[in-house]
C-alpha positions in Angstrom: 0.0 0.0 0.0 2.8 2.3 1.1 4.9 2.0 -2.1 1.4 2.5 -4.3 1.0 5.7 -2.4 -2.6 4.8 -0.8 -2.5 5.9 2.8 -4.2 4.1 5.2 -7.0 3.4 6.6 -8.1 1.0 4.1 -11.1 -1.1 3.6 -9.8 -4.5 1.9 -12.0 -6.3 -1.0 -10.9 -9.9 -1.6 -11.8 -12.2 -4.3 -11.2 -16.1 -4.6 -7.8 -16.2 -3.0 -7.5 -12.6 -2.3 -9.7 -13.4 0.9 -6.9 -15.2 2.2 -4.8 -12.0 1.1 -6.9 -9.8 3.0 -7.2 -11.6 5.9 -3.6 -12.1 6.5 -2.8 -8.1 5.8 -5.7 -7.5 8.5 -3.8 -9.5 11.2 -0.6 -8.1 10.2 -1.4 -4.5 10.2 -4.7 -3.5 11.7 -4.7 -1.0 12.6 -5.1 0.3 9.2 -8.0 -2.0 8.7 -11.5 -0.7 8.6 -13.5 -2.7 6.9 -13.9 -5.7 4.7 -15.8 -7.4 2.0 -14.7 -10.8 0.7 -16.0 -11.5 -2.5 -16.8 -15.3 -2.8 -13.5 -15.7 -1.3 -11.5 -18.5 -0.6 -11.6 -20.2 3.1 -8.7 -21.8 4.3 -10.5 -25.3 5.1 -11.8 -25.6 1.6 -9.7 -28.2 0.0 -9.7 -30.3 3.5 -13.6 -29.9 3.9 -14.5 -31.1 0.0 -11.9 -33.7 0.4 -9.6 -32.6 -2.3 -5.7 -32.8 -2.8 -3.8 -29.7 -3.2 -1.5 -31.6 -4.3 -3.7 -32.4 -7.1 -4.3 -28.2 -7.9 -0.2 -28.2 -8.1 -0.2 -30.7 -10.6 -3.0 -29.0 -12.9 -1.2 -25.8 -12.4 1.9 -27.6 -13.4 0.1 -29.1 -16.9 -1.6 -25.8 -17.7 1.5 -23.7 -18.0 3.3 -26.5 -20.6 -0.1 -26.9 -22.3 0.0 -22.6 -22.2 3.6 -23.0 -23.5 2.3 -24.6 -26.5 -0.9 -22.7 -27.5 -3.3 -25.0 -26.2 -4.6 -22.7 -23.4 -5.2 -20.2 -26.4 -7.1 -23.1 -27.7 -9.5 -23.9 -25.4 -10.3 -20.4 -24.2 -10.9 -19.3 -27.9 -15.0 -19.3 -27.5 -15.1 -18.0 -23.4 -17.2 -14.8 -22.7 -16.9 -13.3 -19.8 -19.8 -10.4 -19.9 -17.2 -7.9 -20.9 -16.8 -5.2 -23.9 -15.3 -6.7 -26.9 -12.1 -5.5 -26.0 -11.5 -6.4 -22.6 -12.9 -10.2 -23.3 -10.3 -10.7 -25.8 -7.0 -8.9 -23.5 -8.5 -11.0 -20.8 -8.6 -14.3 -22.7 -5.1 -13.6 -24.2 -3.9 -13.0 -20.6 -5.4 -16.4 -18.8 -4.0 -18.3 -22.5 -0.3 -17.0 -21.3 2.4 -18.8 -19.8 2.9 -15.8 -17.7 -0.6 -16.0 -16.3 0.0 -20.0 -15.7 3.4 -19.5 -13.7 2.0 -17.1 -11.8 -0.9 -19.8 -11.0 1.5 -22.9 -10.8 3.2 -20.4 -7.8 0.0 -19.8 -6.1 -0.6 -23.7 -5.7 3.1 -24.0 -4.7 2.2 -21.9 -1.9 -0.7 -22.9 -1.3 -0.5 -25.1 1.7 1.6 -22.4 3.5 -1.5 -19.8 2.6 -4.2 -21.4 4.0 -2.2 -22.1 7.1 -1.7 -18.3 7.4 -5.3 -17.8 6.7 -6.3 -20.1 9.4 -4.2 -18.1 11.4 -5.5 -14.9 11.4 -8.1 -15.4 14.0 -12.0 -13.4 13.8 -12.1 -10.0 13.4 -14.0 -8.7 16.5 -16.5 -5.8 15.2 -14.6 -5.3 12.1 -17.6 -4.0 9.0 -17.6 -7.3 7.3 -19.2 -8.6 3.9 -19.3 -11.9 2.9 -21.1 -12.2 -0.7 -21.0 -15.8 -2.1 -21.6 -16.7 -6.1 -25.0 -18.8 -5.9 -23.9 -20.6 -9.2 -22.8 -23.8 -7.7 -23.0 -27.8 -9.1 -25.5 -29.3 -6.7 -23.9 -32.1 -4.6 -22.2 -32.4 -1.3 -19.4 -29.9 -2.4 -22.3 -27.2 -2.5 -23.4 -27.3 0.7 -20.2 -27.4 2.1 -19.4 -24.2 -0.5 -22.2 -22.0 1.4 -21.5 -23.4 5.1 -18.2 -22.1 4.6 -19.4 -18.8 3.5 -21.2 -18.4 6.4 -18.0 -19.5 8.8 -16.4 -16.7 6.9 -19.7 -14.0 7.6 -19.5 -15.3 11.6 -15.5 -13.7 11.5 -17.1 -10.6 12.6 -19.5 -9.5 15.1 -20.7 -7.0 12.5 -21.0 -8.6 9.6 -23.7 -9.2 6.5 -23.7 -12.0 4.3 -25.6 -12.1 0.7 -25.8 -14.8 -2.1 -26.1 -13.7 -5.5 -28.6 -16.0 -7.8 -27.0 -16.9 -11.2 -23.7 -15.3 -10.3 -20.5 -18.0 -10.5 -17.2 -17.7 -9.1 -15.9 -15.7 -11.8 -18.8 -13.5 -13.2 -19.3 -12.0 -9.6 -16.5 -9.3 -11.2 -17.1 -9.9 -15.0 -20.8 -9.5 -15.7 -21.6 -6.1 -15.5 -24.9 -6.8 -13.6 -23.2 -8.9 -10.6 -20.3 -6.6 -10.7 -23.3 -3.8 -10.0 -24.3 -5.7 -6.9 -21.2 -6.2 -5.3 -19.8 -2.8 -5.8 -23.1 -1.5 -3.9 -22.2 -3.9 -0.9 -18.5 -2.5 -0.8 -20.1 1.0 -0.5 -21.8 -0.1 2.4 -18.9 -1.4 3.7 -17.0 2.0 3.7 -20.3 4.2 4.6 -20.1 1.9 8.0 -16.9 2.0 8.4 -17.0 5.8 8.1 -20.4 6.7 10.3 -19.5 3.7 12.7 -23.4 2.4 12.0 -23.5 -1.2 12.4 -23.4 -2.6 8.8 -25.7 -5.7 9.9 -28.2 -3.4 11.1 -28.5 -1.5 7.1 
């Protein structure tokens, strides 16, 4: 933050693994944490709850950047749309076609085991503003109930905290699709507007 030139205090949005991210700056630093919204974010436990291998993640990371070396990434992203202008659908599929954008995912998984121990880490977050907002768009099965249970471990962090599911919304369209992106920017603003007036976000 310091070497981007944004003083503090700061309220932190996470996405996917960014949760983790945000999290782990709050218990580092925070008292330059004000509030919080974590944006279908990752919990620690997830792998371990859904009974998957991380292991297994390191080795798809691992493929995807040699098949990204070759062009097949390119390939198979060739017909995505992610609800964006013209424009940004095509940088963004060139981006997540790269080799760059594969390293930099086989690294995550690398690191993975010693992230969500940090994460676990970090402890709840007392009255901290908090909102949780889960992608609704989920396969049905075990794994989805576990999804949303976990969500709502990661709403109970905070004594004042709101939590929200947004219908039709996936993982990745909660910041893609214009519409879903619409709801979740209103939810930060709430964030900030407590964390500003002190009003009890739950209460709004």
């Amino acid at each position: 933050m310091e070497l981007a030139g944004i003083d503090p205090p700061y309220v932190l949005v996470g996405h996917s693994l960014g949760g983790i991210y945000a999290r782990v700056y709050n218990a580092h630093y925070p008292g330059e944490v004000v509030g919080m919204a974590l944006v279908d974010a990752t919990h620690p436990d997830i792998w371990v709850r859904q009974g998957e291998s991380i292991q297994a993640l390191q080795a798809m990371a691992s493929v995807s950047t040699v098949l990204a070396r070759v062009g097949l990434m390119r390939l198979f992203f060739a017909g995505q749309n992610f609800d964006l202008p013209d424009t940004d659908n095509g940088a963004l599929k060139a981006d997540i076609a790269s080799a760059q954008y594969w390293d930099t995912q086989r690294a995550d998984a690398a690191a993975m085991e010693a992230t969500t121990a940090q994460g676990r880490a970090t402890g709840e977050l007392g009255d901290l503003p908090l909102a949780v907002l889960a992608a609704g768009e989920y396969p049905a099965g075990p794994g989805r109930d576990i999804k949303f249970s976990l969500q709502h471990e990661l709403a109970a962090l905070s004594t004042n905290s709101t939590y929200q599911e947004i219908a039709g919304a996936n993982h990745l369209s909660l910041v893609t699709n214009e519409q879903y992106a619409t709801l979740v920017s209103q939810v930060i603003i709430r964030v900030v507007e407590a964390a500003r007036t002190g009003q009890p976000l739950a209460s709004k």
